[in-house]
C-alpha positions in Angstrom: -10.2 34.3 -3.6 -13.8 33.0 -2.9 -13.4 30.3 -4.6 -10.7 29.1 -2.3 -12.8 29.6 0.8 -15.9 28.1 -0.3 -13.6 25.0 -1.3 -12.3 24.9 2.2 -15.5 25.7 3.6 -17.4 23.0 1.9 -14.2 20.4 2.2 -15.1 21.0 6.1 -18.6 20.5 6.0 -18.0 17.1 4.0 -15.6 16.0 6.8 -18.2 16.2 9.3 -20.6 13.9 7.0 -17.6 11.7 7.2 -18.3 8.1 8.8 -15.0 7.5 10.4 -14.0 3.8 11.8 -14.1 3.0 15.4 -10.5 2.2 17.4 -10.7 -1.6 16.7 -12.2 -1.0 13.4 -9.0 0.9 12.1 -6.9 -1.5 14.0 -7.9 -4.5 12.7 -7.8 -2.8 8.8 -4.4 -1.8 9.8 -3.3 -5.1 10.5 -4.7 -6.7 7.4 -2.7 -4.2 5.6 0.8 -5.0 7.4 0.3 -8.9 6.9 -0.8 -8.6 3.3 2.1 -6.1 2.8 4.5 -8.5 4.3 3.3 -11.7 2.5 3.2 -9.5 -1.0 6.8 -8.1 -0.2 8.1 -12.0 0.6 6.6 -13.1 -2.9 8.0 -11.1 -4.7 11.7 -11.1 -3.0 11.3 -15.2 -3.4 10.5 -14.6 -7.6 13.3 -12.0 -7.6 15.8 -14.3 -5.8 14.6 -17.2 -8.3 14.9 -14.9 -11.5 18.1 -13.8 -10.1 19.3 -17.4 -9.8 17.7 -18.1 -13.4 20.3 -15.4 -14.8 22.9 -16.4 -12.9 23.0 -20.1 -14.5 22.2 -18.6 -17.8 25.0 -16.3 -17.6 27.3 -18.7 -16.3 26.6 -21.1 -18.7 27.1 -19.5 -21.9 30.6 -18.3 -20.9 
């Protein structure tokens, strides 16, 4: 059982040397992260509609 409380103990103290970002600091990182979710989530839906339509003609055309 020491060993768990000197884990939380010194997980504590690290969180205090912890340099956390300011208000528009995290906003700002946030919205890099939505827009660079958004334009890799397009991407790859346009290559998966493309490979889609790729099989499709394949498929169709060997029948």
């Amino acid at each position: 059982m020491p060993q768990i409380s000197t884990y939380i103990t010194e997980a504590i103290e690290e969180l205090h040397r912890v340099r956390w970002p300011t208000r528009q600091q995290a906003v700002r990182l946030s919205l890099i992260v939505i827009v660079f979710c958004a334009v890799t989530s397009l991407a790859f839906g346009v290559v998966d509609f493309g490979l889609s339509e790729v099989v499709r003609l394949l498929l169709t055309f060997s029948l």
